[in-house]
C-alpha positions in Angstrom: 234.2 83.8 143.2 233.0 83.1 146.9 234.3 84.7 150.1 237.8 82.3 151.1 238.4 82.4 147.3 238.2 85.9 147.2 240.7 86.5 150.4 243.1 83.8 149.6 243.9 85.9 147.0 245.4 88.6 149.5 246.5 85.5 151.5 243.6 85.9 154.1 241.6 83.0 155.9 237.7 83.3 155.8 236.5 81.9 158.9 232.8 81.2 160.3 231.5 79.7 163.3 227.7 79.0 164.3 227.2 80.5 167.8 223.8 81.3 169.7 224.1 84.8 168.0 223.8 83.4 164.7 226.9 82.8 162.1 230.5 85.0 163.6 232.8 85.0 161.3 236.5 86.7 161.3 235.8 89.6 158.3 234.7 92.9 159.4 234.4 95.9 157.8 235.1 99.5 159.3 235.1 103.0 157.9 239.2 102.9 157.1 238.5 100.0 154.7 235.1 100.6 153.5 235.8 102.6 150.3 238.2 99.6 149.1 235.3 96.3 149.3 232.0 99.0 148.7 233.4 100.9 145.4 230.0 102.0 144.8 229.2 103.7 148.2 229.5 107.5 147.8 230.7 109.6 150.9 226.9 111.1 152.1 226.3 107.4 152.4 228.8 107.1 154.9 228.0 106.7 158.7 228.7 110.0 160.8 232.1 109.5 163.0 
C-alpha cells in the first residue's frame, strides 16, 4: 500500500510539493506519535527530550 492509500484510511490527505529544499510534504513525525508508525523502534533508540 503507498503513502495517500495508507492515510486515506484514517481519512488523511498526503500532500507533496517540489520546492528549492527538495520534496515538503504535509506528514511529520514527532516523539508523541512515533511509537504508533515505528513499531519496531525500542525506547534507547529514542532521541533525548
Amino acid at each position: 500500500m503507498d503513502m495517500p492509500g495508507a492515510l486515506a484510511e484514517y481519512g488523511l490527505h498526503y500532500l507533496r510539493k517540489k520546492s528549492k529544499q527538495g520534496i515538503c510534504s504535509n506528514l511529520s513525525l514527532n516523539i508523541e506519535n512515533v511509537n504508533e508508525w515505528m513499531l519496531n523502534l525500542t525506547r534507547e533508540d529514542l532521541p533525548d527530550e
